[in-house]
C-alpha positions in Angstrom: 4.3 -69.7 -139.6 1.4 -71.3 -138.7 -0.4 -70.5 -135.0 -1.3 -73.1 -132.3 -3.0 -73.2 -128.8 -2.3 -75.7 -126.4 -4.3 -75.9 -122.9 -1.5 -78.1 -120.6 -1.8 -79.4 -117.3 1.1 -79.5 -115.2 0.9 -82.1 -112.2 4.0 -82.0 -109.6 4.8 -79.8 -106.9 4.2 -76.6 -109.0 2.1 -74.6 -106.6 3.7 -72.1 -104.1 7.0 -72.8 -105.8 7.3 -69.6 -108.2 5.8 -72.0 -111.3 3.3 -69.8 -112.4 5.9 -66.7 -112.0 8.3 -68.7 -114.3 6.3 -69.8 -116.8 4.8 -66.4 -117.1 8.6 -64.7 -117.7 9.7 -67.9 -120.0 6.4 -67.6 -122.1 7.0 -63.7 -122.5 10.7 -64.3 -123.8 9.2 -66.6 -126.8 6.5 -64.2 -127.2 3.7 -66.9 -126.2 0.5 -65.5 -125.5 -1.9 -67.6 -122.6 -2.4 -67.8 -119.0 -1.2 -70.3 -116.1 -3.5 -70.5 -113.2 -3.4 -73.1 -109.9 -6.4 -75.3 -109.8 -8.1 -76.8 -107.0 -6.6 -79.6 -106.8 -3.0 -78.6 -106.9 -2.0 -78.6 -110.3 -1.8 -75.3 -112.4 -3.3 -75.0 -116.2 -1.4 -73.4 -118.6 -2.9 -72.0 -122.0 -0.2 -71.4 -124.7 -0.8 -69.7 -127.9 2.0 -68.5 -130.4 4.0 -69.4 -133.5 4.0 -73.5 -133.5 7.7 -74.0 -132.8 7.6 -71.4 -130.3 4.8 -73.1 -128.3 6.2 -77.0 -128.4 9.5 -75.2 -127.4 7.4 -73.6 -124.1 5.2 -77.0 -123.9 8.9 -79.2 -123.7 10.0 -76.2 -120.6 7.3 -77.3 -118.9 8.7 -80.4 -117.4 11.7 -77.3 -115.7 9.4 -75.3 -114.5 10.8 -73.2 -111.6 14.1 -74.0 -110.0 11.4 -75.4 -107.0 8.8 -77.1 -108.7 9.2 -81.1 -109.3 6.9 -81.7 -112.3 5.5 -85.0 -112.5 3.2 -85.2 -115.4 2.6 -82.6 -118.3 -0.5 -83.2 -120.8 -1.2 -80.8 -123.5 -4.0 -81.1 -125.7 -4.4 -78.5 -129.0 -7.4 -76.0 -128.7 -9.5 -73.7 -130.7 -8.6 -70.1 -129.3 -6.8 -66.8 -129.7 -6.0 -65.1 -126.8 -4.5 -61.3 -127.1 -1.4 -59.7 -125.3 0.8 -60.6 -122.8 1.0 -64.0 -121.1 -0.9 -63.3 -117.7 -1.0 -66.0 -114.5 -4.4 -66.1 -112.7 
C-alpha cells in the first residue's frame, strides 16, 4: 500500500468548536499519523500521513468536521514528509 502526506487547510468555523479534538480521534481510528493546529487567521492546518486510501478517506471527513464546525473550504496539497506516532493537535 503505498504512503501519502497531505498538508490541508480547513476554512469555516472550525476554531473553538471541538475541530481539532475531532479530527484528532477520527485520524487515530484510520491510523493517520499528522497534526491539526489553529492558525492566525482562524483556520486550522491539518497534516495527514498514512496508507493512501486511508488519508483521502480522512481528507473527504474533513468537510464534517465536528458536530459544530461549518467547513467552508478544504485544500489539500501532497507533501514530502513522514511524521511518527500518534496524530497530535497543536
Amino acid at each position: 500500500m503505498a504512503q501519502v502526506c497531505r498538508k490541508c487547510r480547513v476554512s469555516g468555523k472550525v476554531q473553538g468548536v471541538f475541530f481539532r479534538a475531532t479530527t484528532a480521534q477520527r485520524a487515530n481510528e484510520l491510523g493517520i499519523t499528522g497534526y491539526a493546529r489553529n492558525e492566525a487567521d482562524g483556520n486550522v492546518e491539518i497534516l495527514a500521513c498514512g496508507e493512501s486510501t486511508l488519508v483521502d478517506r480522512f481528507c473527504e471527513w474533513l468537510w464534517e468536521g465536528s458536530a459544530y464546525a461549518r467547513v467552508v473550504d478544504v485544500q489539500c496539497e501532497s507533501v514530502d514528509c513522514e511524521v511518527p506516532g500518534d496524530f497530535r493537535t497543536l
